[in-house]
C-alpha positions, -999 to +999 in steps of 0.1 A: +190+679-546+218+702-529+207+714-494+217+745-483+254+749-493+259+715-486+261+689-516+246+658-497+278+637-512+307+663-517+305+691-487+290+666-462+310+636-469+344+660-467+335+675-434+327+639-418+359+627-431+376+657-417+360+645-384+369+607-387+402+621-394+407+639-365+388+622-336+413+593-353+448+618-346+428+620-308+424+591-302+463+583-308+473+615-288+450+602-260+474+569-244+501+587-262+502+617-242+487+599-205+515+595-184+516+560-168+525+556-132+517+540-100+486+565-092+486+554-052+517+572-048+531+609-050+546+601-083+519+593-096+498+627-079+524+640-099+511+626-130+482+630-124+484+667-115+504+673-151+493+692-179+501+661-195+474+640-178+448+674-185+458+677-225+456+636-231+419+633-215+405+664-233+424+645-266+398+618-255+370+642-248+378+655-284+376+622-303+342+617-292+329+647-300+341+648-337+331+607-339+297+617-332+300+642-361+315+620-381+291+594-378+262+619-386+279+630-419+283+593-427+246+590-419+240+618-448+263+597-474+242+561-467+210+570-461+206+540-442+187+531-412+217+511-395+236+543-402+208+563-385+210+543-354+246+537-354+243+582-349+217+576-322+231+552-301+259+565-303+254+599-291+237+585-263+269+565-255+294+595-257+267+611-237+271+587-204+308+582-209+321+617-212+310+628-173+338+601-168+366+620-184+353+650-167+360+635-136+394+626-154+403+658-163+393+679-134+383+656-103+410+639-101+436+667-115+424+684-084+428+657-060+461+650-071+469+687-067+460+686-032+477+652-027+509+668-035+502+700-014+496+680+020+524+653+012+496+628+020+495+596-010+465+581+012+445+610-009+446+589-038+426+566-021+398+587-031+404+584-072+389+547-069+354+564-054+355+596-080+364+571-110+338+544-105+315+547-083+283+529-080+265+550-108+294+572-122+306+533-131+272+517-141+272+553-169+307+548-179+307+511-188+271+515-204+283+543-223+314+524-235+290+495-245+267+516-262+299+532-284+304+496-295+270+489-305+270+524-326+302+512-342+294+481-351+261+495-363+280+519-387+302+489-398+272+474-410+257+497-427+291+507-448+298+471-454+258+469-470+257+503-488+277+498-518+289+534-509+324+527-495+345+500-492+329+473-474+352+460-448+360+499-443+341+502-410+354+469-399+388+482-382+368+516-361+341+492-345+367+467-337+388+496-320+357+506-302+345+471-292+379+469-273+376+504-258+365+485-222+390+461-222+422+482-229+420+498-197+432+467-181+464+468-205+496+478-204+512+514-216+520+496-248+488+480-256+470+511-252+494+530-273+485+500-295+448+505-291+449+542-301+463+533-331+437+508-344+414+534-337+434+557-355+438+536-385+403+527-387+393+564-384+416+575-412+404+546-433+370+560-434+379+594-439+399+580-471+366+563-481+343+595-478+368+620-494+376+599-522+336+591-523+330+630-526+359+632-546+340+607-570+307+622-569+321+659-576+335+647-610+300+631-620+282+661-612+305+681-634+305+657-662+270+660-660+269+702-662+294+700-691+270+669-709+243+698-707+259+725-713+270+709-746 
């Protein structure tokens, strides 16, 4: 049954695979873009202060967002319960990370900014606080953790359904489960992260839109069967 102007496994699976597709392309842009520099001194205020630094953290802030959508219009293909919490929990986890990259974008954009302006690098000292402080930090890393668990949930649930490739999940909640611990690597590794993620998002987006792709021909072999 079609809802709205929606088929549930032609429009819907298109759109999230439109969204996999390009909170993947994000994702890369994200490390891509960053500049990397020593961020307790001037040059890296500079950084910091770029439009450079601004455009790769709203790439981030992006991702999430169209993940979450993603995930909801995978959600509508499976019609599966781990899919429905894999939506949930992770909404809740983009939810307490993206505060994070607000303070990213614009707290410490701003700080660097007035780094610069005064000629003063002990400024920076202050990025530490703004970045992870006592609760801004508990939120980030629980959000982060949460993100894992919704991945690794939606994994499941494609590697159960019968839907889409089974091991097609595997290579998003891998990049996802590693989201924490590829801050602590270098330019190169997160370069390298962003393209796992990138890969895994694309491979689902493949999945869905060759899925809906599928499901479009049966429904028309079945008008033409009545027709006839």
């Amino acid at each position: 049954m079609n809802t709205g102007s929606f088929p549930p496994l032609t429009g819907r699976a298109r759109l999230s695979a439109l969204s996999f597709a390009m909170a993947g392309a994000l994702f890369l842009l994200y490390p891509v873009v960053r500049p990397y520099t020593d961020e307790t001194t001037l040059r890296g205020a500079e950084a910091m202060a770029s439009g450079a630094w601004i455009a790769a953290h709203l790439f981030a802030v992006g991702g999430f967002i169209l993940l979450t959508l993603g995930l909801l219009g995978l959600r509508t293909v499976l019609r599966d319960r781990l899919a429905s919490g894999a939506v949930v929990v992770t909404w809740i986890g983009v939810g307490l990370t993206l505060p994070y990259y607000g303070a990213e974008v614009f707290g410490l954009n701003a700080l660097a900014q007035r780094a610069l302006q005064e000629q003063d690098p002990g400024l920076l000292e202050l990025a530490g606080v703004i970045r992870l402080g006592v609760v801004s930090g508990a939120m980030f890393i629980a959000g982060l953790l949460l993100l894992a668990a919704g991945s690794i949930l939606a994994a499941a649930a494609v590697r159960r359904s019968g839907t889409l490739p089974r091991w097609s999940g595997v290579p998003l909640a891998l990049g996802f489960a590693l989201f924490l611990p590829q801050f602590f690597g270098t330019p190169a590794l997160r370069i390298a992260h962003g393209a796992l993620i990138a890969a895994g998002a694309l491979w689902l987006a493949v999945s869905l839109w060759r899925t809906a792709s599928v499901a479009t021909s049966e429904e028309e072999d079945t008008v033409a069967v009545s027709v006839r």
